[in-house]
C-alpha positions as CSV (number, residue, x, y, z in Angstrom):
1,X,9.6,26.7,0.1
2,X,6.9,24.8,1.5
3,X,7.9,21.3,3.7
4,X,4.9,19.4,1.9
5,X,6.1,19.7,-1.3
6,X,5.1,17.2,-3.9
7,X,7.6,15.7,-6.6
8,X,5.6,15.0,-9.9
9,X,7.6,12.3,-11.9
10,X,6.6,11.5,-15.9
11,X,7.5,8.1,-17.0
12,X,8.8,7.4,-20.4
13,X,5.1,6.7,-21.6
14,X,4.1,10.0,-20.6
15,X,2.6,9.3,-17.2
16,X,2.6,11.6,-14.7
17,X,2.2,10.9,-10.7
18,X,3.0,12.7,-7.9
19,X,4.9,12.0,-4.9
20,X,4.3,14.0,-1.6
21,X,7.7,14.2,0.1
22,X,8.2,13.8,3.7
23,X,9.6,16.9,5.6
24,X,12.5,17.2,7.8
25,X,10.1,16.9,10.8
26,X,8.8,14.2,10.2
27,X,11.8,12.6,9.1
28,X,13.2,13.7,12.3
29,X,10.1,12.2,14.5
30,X,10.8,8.7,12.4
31,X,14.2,8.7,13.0
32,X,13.4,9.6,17.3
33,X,11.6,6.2,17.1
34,X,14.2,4.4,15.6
35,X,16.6,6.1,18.5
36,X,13.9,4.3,21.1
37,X,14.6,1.3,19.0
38,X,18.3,1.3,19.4
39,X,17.9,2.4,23.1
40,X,16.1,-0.9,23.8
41,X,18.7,-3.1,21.9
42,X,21.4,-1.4,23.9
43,X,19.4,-2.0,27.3
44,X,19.2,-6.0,26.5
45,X,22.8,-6.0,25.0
46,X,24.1,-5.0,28.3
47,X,22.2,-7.0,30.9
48,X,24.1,-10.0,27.9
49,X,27.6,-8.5,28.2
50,X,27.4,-8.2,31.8
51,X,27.5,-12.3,31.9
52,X,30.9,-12.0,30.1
53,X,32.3,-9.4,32.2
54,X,33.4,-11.9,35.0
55,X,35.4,-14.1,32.0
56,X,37.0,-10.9,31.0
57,X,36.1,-7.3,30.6
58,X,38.5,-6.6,27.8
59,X,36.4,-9.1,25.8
60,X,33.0,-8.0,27.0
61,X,33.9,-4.3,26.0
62,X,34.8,-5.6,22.5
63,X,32.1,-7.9,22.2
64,X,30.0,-5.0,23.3
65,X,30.8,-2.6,20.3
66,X,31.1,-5.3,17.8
67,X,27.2,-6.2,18.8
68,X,26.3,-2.3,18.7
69,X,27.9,-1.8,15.7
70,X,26.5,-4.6,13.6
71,X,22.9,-3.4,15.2
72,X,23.3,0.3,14.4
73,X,24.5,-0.2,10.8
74,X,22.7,-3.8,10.3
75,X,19.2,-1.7,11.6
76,X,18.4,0.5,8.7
77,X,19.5,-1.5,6.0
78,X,17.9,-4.8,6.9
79,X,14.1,-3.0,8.2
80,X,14.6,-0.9,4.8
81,X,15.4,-3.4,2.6
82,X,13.0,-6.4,4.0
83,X,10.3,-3.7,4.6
84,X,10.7,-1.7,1.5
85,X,11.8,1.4,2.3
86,X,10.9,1.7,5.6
87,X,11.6,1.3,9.4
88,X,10.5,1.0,12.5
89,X,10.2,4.9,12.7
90,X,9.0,4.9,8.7
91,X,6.4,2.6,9.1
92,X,4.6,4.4,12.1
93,X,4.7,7.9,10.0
94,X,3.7,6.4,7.0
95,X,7.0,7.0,5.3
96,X,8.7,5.3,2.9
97,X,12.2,5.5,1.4
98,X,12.0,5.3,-2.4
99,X,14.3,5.7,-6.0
100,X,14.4,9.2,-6.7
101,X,12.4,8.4,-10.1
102,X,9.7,6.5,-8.0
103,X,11.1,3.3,-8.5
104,X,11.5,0.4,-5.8
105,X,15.0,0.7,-4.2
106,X,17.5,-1.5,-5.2
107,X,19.9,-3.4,-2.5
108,X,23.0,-0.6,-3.6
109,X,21.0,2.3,-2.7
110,X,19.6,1.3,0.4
111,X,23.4,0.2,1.7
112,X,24.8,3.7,0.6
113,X,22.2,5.8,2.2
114,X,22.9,3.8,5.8
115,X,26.8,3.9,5.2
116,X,26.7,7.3,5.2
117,X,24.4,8.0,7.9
118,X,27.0,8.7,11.0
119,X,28.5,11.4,8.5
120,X,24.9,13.0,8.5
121,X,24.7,12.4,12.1
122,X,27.6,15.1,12.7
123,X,28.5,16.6,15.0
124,X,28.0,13.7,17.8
125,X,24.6,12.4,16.8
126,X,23.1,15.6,16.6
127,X,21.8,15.0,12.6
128,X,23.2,18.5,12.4
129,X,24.3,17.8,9.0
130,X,21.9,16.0,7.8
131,X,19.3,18.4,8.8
132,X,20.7,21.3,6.8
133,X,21.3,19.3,3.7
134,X,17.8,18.2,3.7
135,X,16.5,21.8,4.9
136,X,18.8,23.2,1.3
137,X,17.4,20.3,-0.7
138,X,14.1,21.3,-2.6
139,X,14.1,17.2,-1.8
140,X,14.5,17.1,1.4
141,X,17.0,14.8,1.1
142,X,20.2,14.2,3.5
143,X,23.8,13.3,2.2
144,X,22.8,10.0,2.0
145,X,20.1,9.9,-0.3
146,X,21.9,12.4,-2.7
147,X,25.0,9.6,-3.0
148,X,22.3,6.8,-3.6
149,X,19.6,8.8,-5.7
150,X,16.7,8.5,-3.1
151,X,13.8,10.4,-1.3
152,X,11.4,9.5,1.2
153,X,8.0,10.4,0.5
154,X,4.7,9.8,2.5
155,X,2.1,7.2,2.4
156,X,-1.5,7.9,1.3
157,X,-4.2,6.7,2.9
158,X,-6.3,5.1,0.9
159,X,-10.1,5.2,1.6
160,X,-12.7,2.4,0.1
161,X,-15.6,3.6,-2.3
162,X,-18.4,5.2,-1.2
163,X,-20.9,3.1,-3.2
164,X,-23.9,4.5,-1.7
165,X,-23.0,7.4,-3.7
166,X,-22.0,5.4,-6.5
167,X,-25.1,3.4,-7.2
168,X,-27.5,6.0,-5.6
169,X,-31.1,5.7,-6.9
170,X,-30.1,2.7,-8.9
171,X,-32.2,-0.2,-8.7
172,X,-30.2,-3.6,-9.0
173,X,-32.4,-5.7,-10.7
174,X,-29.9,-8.7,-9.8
175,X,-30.9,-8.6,-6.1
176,X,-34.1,-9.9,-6.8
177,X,-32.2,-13.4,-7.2
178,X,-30.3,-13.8,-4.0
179,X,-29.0,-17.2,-5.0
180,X,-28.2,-16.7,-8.1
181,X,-26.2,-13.2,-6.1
182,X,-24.2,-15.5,-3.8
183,X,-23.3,-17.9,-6.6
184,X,-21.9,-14.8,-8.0
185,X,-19.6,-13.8,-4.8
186,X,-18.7,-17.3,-4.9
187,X,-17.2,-17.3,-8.7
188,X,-16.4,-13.5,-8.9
189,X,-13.8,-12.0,-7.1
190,X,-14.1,-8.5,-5.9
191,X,-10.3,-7.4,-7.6
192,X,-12.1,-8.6,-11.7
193,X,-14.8,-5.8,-11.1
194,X,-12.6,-2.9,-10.7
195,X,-12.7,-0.5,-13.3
196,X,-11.6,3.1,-14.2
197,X,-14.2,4.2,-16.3
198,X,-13.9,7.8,-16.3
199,X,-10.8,7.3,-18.0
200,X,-12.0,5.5,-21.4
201,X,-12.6,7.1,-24.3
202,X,-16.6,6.6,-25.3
203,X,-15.7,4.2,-28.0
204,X,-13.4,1.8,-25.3
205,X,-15.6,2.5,-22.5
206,X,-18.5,0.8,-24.2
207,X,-16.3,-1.9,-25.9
208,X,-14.9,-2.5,-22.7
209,X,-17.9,-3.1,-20.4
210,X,-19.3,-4.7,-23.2
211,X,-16.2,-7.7,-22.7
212,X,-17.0,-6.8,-18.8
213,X,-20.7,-7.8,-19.0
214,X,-19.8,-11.1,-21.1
215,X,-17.1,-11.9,-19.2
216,X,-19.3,-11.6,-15.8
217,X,-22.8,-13.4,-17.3
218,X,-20.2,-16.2,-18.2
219,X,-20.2,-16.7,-14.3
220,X,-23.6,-16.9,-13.3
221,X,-26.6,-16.4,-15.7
222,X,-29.4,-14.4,-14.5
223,X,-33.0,-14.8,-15.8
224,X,-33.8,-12.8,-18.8
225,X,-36.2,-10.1,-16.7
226,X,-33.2,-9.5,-14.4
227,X,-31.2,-8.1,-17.5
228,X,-33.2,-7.5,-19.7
229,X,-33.6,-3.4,-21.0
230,X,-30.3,-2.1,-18.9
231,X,-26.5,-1.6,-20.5
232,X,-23.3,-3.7,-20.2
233,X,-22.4,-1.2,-18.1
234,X,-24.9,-0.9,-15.6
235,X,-24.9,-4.9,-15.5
236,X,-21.3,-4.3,-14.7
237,X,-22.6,-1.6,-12.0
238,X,-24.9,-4.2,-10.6
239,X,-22.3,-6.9,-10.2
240,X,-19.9,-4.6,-8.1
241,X,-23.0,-3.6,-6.0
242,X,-23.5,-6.9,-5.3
243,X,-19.6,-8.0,-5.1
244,X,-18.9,-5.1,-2.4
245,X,-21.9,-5.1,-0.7
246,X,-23.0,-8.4,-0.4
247,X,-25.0,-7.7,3.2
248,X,-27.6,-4.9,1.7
249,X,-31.4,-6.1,2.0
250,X,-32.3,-7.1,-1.9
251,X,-35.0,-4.4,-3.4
252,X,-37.5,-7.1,-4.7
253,X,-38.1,-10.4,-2.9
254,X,-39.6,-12.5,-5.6
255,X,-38.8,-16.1,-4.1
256,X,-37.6,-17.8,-1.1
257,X,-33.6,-18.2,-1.3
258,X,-33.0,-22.6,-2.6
259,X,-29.9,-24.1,-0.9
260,X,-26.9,-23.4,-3.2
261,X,-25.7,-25.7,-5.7
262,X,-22.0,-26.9,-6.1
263,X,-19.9,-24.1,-8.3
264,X,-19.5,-26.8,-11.1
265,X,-23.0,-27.3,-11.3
266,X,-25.9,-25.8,-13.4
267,X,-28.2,-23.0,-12.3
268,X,-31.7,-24.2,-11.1
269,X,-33.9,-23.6,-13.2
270,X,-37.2,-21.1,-12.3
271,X,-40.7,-21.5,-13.3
C-alpha cells in the first residue's frame, strides 16, 4: 500500500474531496522537531530549578517533573488546538491533524489523541507502538487518533493564477481608462471577482456573469466604447485583469491620467 495515499470523503450533499494523508515518515520527522522543542524547554527548565536546589532539592526535583509534565502533555494539545491541528513539527511539514470526516477538530478529540500519546510512545519513547499501528492503518493513524476519530493529512500548496495564460491575446478595452481602472481597485476587492466558471451550467454561467457584469459597472462606469460589443463575461474577464494585475502597461493610451476623485464622488466626465 502506497504511504501517499489519498482519503476521498463525500459530504451529505454529494461532494467529494480528497485528502492526501501524511505518511509515517513524515509524521515521524514532525514529531523529531517537536522532540527539539521539548529538548529546549527542558534545557531552560533546568538552568530555573537549579535556583531552587539550594532551598531544597526534594522540592526542586518535584517542581521539576511537575513543570515537565504539564509541558509535555500541555504541548500538543495547546499548539494543536490554538493552531488547528498542528505543531511546531506539523506546521514546518505542512501537516495538519484533522476529524476523520474532514471536519475541524473539536477540543475532545485533540485532548484524547495527546492522552494517549506515551502509550504510543512504548516501549521508552521509541514510538514503537505507534509506528506499527499507523504502518497497519490504511490511515496511517496511531492509537491515538483511532480513540479520537482523527488523521493527519498534508497541506497543499496553493499556487496563484497564471493570468497571462488566462487573458492571453485578449485585449482589455478598460485599460484604455487608467483612472477610471484605479477607481476600480479602489471600490472592488480582488476576493468579489473570483469565480469558478467552468463549473456552471451554460444557462447559470451566463445568468451569473450577467449579475457579475451589473454588479461590477455599478462600481465604476466606463464610457460606452470601452464596453461596448464584448459579453458580461469578458467585462467580468477585464475587471479581474485589471483587479490582479493592476501594474501591466494599458494597451491603448487615449488621455493623460486626471487626479482621482473622492470614492463618493461622480466620474469626470470625457469629451
Amino acid at each position: 500500500m502506497s504511504r501517499l495515499a489519498t482519503l476521498h470523503i463525500r459530504t451529505p450533499e454529494g461532494v467529494v474531496f480528497s485528502q492526501e494523508l501524511a505518511g509515517p515518515m513524515a509524521r515521524f520527522l514532525a514529531w523529531f522537531i517537536d522532540v527539539l522543542c521539548l529538548l529546549v524547554f527542558v534545557f531552560l527548565l533546568n538552568m530555573v530549578i537549579g535556583f531552587f536546589v539550594f532551598v531544597s532539592i526534594g522540592f526542586a526535583q518535584a517542581l521539576g517533573m511537575l513543570l515537565f509534565f504539564a509541558f509535555y502533555m500541555g504541548y500538543g494539545i495547546y499548539t494543536e488546538w490554538r493552531w488547528r491541528g498542528q505543531t511546531v513539527g506539523k506546521r514546518v511539514l505542512r501537516l495538519r491533524v484533522v476529524d476523520v470526516h474532514g471536519l475541524r477538530l473539536k477540543f475532545s478529540q485533540v485532548l484524547i489523541r495527546n492522552l494517549l500519546r506515551p502509550v504510543d510512545m512504548q516501549p521508552m519513547f521509541f514510538y514503537l507502538v505507534g509506528g506499527l499501528a499507523s504502518l497497519l492503518n490504511s490511515r496511517c493513524q496511531r492509537l491515538g487518533d483511532l480513540a479520537a476519530n482523527t488523521i493527519v493529512v498534508r497541506i497543499p500548496k496553493l499556487t496563484e493564477p497564471n493570468l497571462d495564460q488566462l487573458m492571453a491575446d485578449k485585449f482589455n478595452s478598460l485599460r484604455a481608462w487608467p483612472h477610471l481602472e484605479a477607481r476600480l481597485r479602489q471600490r472592488v476587492s480582488p476576493a468579489e471577482a473570483i469565480v469558478r466558471r467552468d463549473l456552471l451550467e451554460p444557462r447559470a454561467r451566463i445568468e451569473l456573469f450577467a449579475e457579475l457584469a451589473a454588479h461590477f459597472k455599478g462600481k465604476v462606469q466606463f464610457p460606452a466604447e470601452a464596453v461596448d460589443g464584448i459579453t458580461d463575461e469578458q467585462y467580468v474577464r477585464n475587471v479581474v485583469d485589471c483587479l490582479f494585475r493592476p501594474g501591466r502597461k494599458s494597451a491603448v493610451k487615449t488621455q493623460p491620467e486626471p487626479e482621482l476623485a473622492p470614492a463618493g464622488s461622480a466620474p469626470p466626465v470625457t469629451a
